[in-house]
C-alpha positions as CSV (number, residue, x, y, z in Angstrom):
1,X,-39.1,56.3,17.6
2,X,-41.0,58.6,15.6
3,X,-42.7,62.1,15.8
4,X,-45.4,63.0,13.3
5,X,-46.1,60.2,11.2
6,X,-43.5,59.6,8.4
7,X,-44.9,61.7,5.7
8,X,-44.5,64.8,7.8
9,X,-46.7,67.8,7.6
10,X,-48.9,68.0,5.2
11,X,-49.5,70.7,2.5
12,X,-51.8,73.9,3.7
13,X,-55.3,72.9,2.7
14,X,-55.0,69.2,2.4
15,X,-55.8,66.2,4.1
16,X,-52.7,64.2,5.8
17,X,-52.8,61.5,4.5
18,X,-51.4,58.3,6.3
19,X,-49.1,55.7,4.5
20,X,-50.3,52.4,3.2
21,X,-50.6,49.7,6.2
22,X,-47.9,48.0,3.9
23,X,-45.4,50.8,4.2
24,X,-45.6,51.5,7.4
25,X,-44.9,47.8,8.1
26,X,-42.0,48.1,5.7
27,X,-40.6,50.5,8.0
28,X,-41.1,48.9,11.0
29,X,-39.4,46.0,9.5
30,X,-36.4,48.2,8.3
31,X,-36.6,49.8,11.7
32,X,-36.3,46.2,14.0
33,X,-33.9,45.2,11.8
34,X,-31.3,48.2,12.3
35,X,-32.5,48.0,15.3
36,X,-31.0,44.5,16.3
37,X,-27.7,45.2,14.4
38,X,-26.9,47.8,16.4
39,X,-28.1,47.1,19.6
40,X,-26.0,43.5,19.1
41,X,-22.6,45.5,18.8
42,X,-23.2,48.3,21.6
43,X,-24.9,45.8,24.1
44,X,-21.9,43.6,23.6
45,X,-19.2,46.0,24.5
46,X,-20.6,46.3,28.4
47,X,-20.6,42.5,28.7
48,X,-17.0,41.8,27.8
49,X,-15.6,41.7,31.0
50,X,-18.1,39.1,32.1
51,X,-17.8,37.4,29.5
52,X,-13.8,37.0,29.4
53,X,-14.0,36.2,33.1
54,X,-16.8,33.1,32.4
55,X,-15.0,32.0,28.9
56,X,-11.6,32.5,29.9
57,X,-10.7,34.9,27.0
58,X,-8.0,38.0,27.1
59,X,-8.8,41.3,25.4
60,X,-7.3,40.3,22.1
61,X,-10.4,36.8,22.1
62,X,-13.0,40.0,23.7
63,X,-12.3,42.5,20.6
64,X,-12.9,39.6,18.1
65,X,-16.2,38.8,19.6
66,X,-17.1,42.4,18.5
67,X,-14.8,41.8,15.4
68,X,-15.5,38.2,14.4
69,X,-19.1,39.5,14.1
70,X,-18.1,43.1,12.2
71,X,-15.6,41.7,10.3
72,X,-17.6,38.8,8.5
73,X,-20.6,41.3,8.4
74,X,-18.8,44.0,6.8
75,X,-17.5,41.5,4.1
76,X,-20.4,40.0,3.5
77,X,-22.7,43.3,2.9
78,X,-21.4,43.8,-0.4
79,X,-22.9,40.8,-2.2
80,X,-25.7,40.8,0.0
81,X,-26.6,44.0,-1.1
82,X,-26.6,42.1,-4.7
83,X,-28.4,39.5,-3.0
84,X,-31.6,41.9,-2.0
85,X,-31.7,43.0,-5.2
86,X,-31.8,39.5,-7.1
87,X,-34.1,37.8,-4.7
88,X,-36.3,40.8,-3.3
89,X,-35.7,43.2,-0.6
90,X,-38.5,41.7,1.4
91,X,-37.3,38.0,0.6
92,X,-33.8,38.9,2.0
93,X,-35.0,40.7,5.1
94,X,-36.7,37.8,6.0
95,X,-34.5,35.6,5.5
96,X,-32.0,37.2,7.7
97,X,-34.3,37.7,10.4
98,X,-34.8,34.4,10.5
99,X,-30.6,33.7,10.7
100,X,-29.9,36.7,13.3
101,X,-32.5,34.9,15.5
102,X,-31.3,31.4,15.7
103,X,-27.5,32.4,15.5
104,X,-28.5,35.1,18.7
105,X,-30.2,32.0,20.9
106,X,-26.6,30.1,20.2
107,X,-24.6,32.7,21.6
108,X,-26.5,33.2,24.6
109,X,-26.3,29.1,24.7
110,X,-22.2,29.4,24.0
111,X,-20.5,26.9,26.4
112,X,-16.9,28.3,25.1
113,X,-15.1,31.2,24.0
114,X,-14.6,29.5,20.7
115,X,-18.2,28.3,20.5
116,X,-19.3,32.1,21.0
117,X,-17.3,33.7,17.9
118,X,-18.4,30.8,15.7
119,X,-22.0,31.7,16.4
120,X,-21.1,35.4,15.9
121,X,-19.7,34.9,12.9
122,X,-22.7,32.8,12.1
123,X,-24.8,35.9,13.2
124,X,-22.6,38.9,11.1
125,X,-23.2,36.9,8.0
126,X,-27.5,37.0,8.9
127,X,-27.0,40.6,9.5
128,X,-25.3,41.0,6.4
129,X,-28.2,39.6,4.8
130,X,-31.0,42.1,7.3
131,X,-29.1,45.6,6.8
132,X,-29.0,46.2,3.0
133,X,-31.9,44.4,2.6
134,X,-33.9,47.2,5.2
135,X,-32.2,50.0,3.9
136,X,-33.2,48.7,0.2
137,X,-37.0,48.6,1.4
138,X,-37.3,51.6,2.8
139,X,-35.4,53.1,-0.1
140,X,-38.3,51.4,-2.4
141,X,-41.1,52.0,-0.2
142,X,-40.8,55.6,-0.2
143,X,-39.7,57.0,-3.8
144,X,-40.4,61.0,-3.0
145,X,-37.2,62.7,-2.1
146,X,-38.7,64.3,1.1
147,X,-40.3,61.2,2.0
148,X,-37.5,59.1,1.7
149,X,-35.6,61.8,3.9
150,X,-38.2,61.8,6.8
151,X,-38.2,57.8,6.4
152,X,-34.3,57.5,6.8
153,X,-34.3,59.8,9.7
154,X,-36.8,57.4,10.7
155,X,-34.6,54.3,9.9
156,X,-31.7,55.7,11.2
157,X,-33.1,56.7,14.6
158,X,-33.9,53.1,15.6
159,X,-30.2,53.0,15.4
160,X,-29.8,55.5,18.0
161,X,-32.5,53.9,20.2
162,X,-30.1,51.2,19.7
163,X,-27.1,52.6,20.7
164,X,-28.8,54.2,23.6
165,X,-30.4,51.3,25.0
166,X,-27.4,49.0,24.0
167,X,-25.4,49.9,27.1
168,X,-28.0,50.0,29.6
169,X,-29.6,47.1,28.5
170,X,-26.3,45.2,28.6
171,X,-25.1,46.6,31.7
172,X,-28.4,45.6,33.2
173,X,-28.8,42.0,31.9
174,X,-25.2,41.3,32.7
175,X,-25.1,42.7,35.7
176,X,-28.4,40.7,37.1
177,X,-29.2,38.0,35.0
178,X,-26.1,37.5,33.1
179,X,-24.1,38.1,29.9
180,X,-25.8,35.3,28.2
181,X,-29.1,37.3,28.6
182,X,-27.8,40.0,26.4
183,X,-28.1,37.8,23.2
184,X,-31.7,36.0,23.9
185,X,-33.1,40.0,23.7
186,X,-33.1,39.6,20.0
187,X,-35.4,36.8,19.5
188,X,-38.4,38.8,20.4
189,X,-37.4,41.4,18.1
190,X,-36.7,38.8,15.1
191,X,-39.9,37.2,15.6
192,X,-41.6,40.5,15.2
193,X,-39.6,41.8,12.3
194,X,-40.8,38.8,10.5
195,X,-44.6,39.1,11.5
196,X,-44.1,42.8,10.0
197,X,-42.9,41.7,6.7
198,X,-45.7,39.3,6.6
199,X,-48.0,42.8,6.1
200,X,-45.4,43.7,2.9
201,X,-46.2,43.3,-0.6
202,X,-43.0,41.0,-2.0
203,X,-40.0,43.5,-3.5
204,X,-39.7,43.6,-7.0
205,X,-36.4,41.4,-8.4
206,X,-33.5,42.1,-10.2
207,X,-31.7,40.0,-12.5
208,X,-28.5,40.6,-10.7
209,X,-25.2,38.4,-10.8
210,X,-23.1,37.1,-7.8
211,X,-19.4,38.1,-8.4
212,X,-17.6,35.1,-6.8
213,X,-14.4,36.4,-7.1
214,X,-14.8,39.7,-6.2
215,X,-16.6,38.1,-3.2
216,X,-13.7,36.3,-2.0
217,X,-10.9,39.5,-2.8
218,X,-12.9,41.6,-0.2
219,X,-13.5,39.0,2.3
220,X,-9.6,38.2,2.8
221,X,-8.5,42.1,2.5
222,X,-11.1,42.5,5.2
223,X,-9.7,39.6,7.6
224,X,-6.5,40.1,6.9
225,X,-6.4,44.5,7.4
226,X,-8.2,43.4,11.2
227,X,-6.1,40.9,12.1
228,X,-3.0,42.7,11.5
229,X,-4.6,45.9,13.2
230,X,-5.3,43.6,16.3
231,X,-2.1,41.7,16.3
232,X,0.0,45.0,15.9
233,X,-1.4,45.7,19.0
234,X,-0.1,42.3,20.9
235,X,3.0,41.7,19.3
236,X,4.1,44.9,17.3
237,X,4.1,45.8,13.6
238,X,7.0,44.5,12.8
239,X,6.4,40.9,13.9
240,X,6.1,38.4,11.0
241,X,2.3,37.4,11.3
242,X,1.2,41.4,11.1
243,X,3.6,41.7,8.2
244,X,1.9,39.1,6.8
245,X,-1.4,40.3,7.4
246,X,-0.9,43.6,5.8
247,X,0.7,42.5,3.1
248,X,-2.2,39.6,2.3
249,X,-5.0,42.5,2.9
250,X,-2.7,45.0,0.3
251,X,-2.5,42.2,-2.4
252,X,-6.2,41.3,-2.0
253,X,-7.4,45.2,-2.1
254,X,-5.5,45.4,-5.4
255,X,-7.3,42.3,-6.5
256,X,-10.6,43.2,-5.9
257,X,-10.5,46.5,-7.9
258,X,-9.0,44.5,-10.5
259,X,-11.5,41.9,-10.4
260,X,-14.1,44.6,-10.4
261,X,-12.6,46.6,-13.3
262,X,-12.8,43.4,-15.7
263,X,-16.2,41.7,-14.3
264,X,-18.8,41.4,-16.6
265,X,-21.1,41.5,-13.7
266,X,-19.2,43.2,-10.9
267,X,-20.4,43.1,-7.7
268,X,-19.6,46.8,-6.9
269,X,-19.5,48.6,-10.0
270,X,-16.8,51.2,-9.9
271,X,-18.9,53.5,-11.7
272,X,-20.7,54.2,-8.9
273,X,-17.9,56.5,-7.3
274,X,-17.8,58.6,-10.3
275,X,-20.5,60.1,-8.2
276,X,-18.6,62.6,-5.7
277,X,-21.3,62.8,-3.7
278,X,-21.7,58.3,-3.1
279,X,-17.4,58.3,-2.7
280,X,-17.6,60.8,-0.3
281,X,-20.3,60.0,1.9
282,X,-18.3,56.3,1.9
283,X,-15.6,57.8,3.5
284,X,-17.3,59.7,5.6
285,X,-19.3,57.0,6.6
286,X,-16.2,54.5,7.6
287,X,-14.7,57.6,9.7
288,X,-17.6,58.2,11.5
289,X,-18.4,54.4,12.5
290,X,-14.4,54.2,13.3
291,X,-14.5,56.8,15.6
292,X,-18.1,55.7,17.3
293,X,-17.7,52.6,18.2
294,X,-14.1,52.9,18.6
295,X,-14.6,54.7,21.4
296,X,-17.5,53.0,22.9
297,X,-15.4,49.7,23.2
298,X,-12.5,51.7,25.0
299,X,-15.0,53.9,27.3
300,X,-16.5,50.4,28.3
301,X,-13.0,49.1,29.3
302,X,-12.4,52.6,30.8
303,X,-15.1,52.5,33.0
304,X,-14.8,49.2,34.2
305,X,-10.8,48.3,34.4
306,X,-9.8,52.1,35.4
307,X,-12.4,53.7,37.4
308,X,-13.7,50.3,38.8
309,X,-17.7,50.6,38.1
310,X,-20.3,47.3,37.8
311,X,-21.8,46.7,34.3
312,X,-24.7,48.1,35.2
313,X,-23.2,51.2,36.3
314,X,-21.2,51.1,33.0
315,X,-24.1,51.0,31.0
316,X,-25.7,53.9,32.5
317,X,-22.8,56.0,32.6
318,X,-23.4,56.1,28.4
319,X,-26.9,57.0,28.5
320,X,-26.4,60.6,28.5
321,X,-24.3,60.5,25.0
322,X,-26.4,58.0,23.8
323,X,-29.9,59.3,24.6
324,X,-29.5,62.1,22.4
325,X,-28.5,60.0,19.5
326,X,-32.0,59.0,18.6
327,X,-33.3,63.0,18.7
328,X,-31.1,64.2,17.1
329,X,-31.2,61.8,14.5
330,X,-35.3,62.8,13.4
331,X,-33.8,66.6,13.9
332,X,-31.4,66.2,11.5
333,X,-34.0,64.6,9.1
334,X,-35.9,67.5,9.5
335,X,-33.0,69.7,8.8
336,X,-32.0,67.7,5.5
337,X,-36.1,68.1,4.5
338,X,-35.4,71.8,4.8
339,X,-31.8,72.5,3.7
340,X,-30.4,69.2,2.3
341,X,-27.8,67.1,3.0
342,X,-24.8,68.7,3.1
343,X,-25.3,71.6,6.1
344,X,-26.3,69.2,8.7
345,X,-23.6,66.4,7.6
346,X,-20.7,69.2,7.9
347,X,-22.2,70.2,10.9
348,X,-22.9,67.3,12.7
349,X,-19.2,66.0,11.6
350,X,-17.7,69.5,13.3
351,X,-19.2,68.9,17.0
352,X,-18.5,65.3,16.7
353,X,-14.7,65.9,16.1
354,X,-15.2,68.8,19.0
355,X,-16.4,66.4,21.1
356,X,-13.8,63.7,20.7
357,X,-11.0,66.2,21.3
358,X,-12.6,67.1,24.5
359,X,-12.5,64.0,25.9
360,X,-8.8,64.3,26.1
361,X,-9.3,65.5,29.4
362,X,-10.5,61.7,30.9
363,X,-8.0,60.1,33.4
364,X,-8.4,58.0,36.6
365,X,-9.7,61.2,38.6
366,X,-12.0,62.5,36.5
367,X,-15.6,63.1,38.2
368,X,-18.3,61.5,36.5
369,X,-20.5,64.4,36.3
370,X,-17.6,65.6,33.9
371,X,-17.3,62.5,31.9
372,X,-21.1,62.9,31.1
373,X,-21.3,66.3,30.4
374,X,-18.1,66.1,28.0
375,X,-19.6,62.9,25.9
376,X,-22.7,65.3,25.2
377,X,-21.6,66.9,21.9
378,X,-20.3,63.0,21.1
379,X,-23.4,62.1,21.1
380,X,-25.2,64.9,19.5
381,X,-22.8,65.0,16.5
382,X,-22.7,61.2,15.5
383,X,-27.0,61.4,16.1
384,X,-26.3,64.8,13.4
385,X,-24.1,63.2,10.9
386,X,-25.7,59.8,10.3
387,X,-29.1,60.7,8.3
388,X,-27.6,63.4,6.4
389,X,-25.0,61.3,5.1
390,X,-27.3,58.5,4.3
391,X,-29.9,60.6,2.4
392,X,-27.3,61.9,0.4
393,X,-26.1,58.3,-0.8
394,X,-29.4,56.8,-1.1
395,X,-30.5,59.8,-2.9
396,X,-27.5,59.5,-6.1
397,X,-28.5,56.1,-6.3
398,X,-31.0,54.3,-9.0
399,X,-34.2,52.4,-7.2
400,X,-33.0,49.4,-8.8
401,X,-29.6,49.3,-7.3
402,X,-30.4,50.7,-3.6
403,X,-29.4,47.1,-2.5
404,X,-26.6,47.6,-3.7
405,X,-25.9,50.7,-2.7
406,X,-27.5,50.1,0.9
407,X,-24.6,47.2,1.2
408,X,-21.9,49.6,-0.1
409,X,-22.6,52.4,2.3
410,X,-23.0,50.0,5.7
411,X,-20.2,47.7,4.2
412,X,-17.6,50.7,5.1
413,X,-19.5,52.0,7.8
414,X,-19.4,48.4,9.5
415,X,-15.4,48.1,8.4
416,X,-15.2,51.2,9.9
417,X,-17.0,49.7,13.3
418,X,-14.2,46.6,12.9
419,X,-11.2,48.9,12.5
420,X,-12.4,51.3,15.3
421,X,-12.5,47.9,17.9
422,X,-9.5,46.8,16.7
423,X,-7.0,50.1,16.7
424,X,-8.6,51.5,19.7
425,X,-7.9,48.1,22.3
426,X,-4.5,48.0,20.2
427,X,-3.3,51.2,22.0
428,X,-4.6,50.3,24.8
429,X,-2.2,48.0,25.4
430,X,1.1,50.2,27.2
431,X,-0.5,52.6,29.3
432,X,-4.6,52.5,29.5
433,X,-5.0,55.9,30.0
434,X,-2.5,57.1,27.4
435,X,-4.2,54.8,24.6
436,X,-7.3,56.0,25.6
437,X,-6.1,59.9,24.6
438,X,-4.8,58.5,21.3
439,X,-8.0,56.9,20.7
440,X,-9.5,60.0,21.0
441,X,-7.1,62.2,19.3
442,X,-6.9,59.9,16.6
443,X,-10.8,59.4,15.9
444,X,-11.1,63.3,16.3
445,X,-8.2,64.4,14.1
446,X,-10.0,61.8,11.1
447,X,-13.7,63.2,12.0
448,X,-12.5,66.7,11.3
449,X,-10.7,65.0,8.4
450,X,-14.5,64.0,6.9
451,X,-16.1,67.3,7.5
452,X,-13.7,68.8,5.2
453,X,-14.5,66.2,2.4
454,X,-17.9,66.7,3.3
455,X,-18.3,70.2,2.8
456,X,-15.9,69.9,-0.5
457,X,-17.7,67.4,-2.2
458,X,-21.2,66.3,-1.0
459,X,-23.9,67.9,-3.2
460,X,-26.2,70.1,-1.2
461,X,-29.7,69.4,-2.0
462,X,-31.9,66.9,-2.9
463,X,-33.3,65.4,-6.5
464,X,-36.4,66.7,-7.0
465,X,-37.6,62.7,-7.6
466,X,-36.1,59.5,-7.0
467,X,-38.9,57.2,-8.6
C-alpha cells in the first residue's frame, strides 16, 4: 500500500531517516482499520443478490443492510470522534477493533434477514468507534505538515485497496464459498489491527464532554432523512410515513444546531465551520461519498439483474475502476506535498463528475469492454479527490480536536455513503435502466457542484506546522 516509506524523500545530504517502530505501527493500525470499513460496505454490495435469495429479503431489506450499517455509523461518528479524544485515540481504536470483529463473525453466522441488520448495526456503531479514532492517530503520530500529507495519502490508500479488492473479494467468496464468507474476512484483519496497536505508545487524553442531547438530535435526523429517501422510493413522497420521515429528520436537524448553539460542551462546536476551508471540504466530502458508493450499489444490481453476470463475474467487472483508486490515491499525496490541497481536490472532483456523465451511455447492450473503459476516469477521480480533501481538513484542525474533527469529516462522508444507497435503488425502482441514468446524472451534476466550492473556497496550501 505504500511506495517510499512514509516520510518520503529525504533532504539532499542527509540520512533518511525511518519512522519510530511505534509510528509506523500507528499507521498500520489506522491503515487495517480503514481498511475493514471500507472493504465491509464495497464487499457487501456484490453479495446482495445472494443474500436476498438465502434471507428472503426485497431490495428495500438489501439497501438497509448497506444502510442499517451506514446509517448508525454515520450517526454515531460524531460523538465518537469526542470519544477518541476523551479516552485516547489508541484506547478507542482498540476498542472498536475488538467490536467490528465479534459483530463481523455474527453476520456471517446470521440465520435471518433480521438477525443480519441487527449485527450490522451492531458492527456500524464498532466502526464508528475504529474510523475517527485512526484518522485521529495518524493525525497525532505525524505532526509535520508534509508528513501528515504523505501519511494520509498513506491512510487513505488502504481505502482504495479496499474498494478495489471489495468487489472481487465479494464476488469471489460469494460466488464459491458463499455470502456468509464475506464477513468472517475481517476477523483476521481485527486481530492484527489490535496486535499493531499493542506496538503504540497510549494517545494522550482529552478532558472532553459527551453531548447527550446533541447525540440523540443527529441520530433521529439521520434515521429519519434515510428512511424517507428509501421509502419515497417504494411508496412515493407523498405517502404518509415518508411525509413523516422528512418532517421528523427536518425538526431534529433544527434541533441539533440548536442544541449545539446553547451546549456548554457541544459535541460539534459550530465554530469549527467558521473555517471555509473545514465547511467546504464537508460538503465536498458527503458529495463525493454520495456519488461513489451510490453508484457502486446500482452498477452491482446492474450487472447482475440487467446484463445477467455471476458474482464473481460482477466483482471483477469493477476491478478496473477500482484498481486505480489506490494509485492514484499516494499520487495525489504527492501532488498535495508539492502544490497543496486545493489543485488536486478541484481536479480530481472535475474527472470524477466527467466520468459519471459518461456513464450515461450504459444500457442492456452495452459491451463490457466499454463499460470498463468508461468507469476509468470514475475511478481515477474519486482515488484524486479523497486525500486532498482530507489533508486540507485535518490540516485547519488543532491536534487536540483531530478526533473530533476525524468524526466530523467521515460522519458526512459516511451520510453521504447512506444517502447515495438509498436515492440511487429508490430510482431504480420504474425502469432499471432509466434510474440507473438518473443515478448517474444526478451524482455527476452534484460532483461538478463540489468542484466549484472547492476551487472557491478551499485554501491552497498547507500550514507551515501543525504541532
Amino acid at each position: 500500500m505504500t511506495t517510499g516509506g512514509v516520510l518520503g524523500p529525504a533532504p539532499a545530504g542527509t540520512e533518511r531517516v525511518r519512522p519510530p517502530t511505534s509510528d509506523r505501527a500507528a499507521l498500520l493500525a489506522g491503515c487495517l482499520a480503514f481498511f475493514v470499513i471500507v472493504l465491509d460496505i464495497t464487499v457487501v454490495s456484490v453479495a446482495l443478490p445472494s443474500i436476498g435469495r438465502e434471507l428472503h429479503g426485497g431490495l428495500a431489506g438489501l439497501e438497509w443492510i448497506i444502510d442499517g450499517y451506514v446509517v448508525v455509523f454515520s450517526a454515531l461518528l460524531l460523538s465518537s470522534g469526542t470519544l477518541s479524544d476523551r479516552v485516547g485515540a489508541s484506547r478507542a481504536l482498540a476498542a472498536g477493533f475488538i467490536g467490528f470483529t465479534l459483530a463481523s463473525a455474527a453476520c456471517g453466522l446470521a440465520p435471518a434477514l433480521a438477525f443480519l441488520l441487527a449485527a450490522r448495526v451492531v458492527q456500524g456503531a464498532a466502526a464508528a468507534a475504529m474510523l475517527p479514532a485512526s484518522l485521529a492517530l495518524v493525525r497525532q503520530t505525524f505532526t509535520d505538515a508534509k508528513k501528515l500529507a504523505r501519511a494520509i495519502a498513506i491512510w487513505t490508500a488502504a481505502g482504495g485497496v479496499a474498494v478495489a479488492a471489495g468487489p472481487v473479494v465479494g464476488g469471489l467468496l460469494t460466488g464459491t464459498i458463499g455470502w456468509r464468507a464475506i464477513f468472517f474476512v475481517n476477523v483476521p484483519a481485527g486481530l492484527l489491527g489490535v496486535a499493531a496497536l499493542s506496538r503504540v505508545k497510549p494517545s494522550p487524553r482529552d478532558p472532553a464532554h459527551f453531548d447527550l442531547p446533541g447525540q440523540v438530535a443527529a441520530m433521529v435526523a439521520v434515521a429519519a432523512l434515510a428512511i424517507g429517501i428509501i421509502q419515497g422510493g417504494r411508496q412515493g413522497f407523498g405517502s404518509p410515513v415518508v411525509v413523516v420521515s422528512l418532517a421528523v429528520f427536518a425538526f431534529a436537524a433544527v434541533a441539533f444546531v440548536a442544541v449545539e448553539r446553547r451546549a456548554a460542551a457541544p459535541m460539534v462546536p459550530l465554530g469549527i465551520f467558521a473555517s471555509k476551508t473545514v465547511s467546504s471540504t464537508t460538503v465536498a466530502g458527503l458529495i463525493v461519498s454520495f456519488a461513489f458508493y451510490g453508484q457502486v450499489f446500482v452498477l452491482s444490481l446492474f450487472f447482475q439483474q440487467a446484463l445477467g453476470h455471476s458474482p464473481a463475474v460482477t466483482g471483477l467487472m469493477f476491478v478496473p475502476m477500482t484498481a486505480v483508486v489506490a494509485g492514484v490515491n499516494l499520487l495525489a499525496g504527492r501532488l498535495v506535498q508539492r502544490h497543496g490541497p486545493r489543485l488536486p481536490l478541484v481536479a480530481g472532483l472535475l474527472v470524477f463528475a466527467v466520468g459519471l456523465l459518461g456513464c450515461l451511455t450504459f444500457g442492456h447492450g452495452t459491451p463490457i469492454a466499454v463499460i470498463e473503459v468508461l468507469l476509468l476516469p470514475v475511478g481515477i477521480g474519486a482515488g484524486l479527490t479523497v486525500p486532498p480533501l482530507t489533508t486540507a481538513f485535518m490540516d485547519d484542525i488543532p491536534a487536540g480536536q483531530a478526533g473530533l474533527g476525524a468524526g466530523v469529516l467521515n460522519s458526512s462522508r459516511q451520510l453521504g455513503s447512506a444517502l447515495g444507497v438509498a436515492v440511487s435503488g429508490a430510482l431504480l425502482d420504474a425502469n432499471f435502466v432509466t434510474g440507473l441514468h438518473l443515478s448517474f446524472l444526478i451524482s455527476g451534476g452534484t460532483v461538478l457542484a463540489a468542484a466549484v466550492l472547492a476551487l472557491r473556497y478551499v485554501r491552497p496550501g498547507l500550514t507551515r506546522t501543525l504541532g
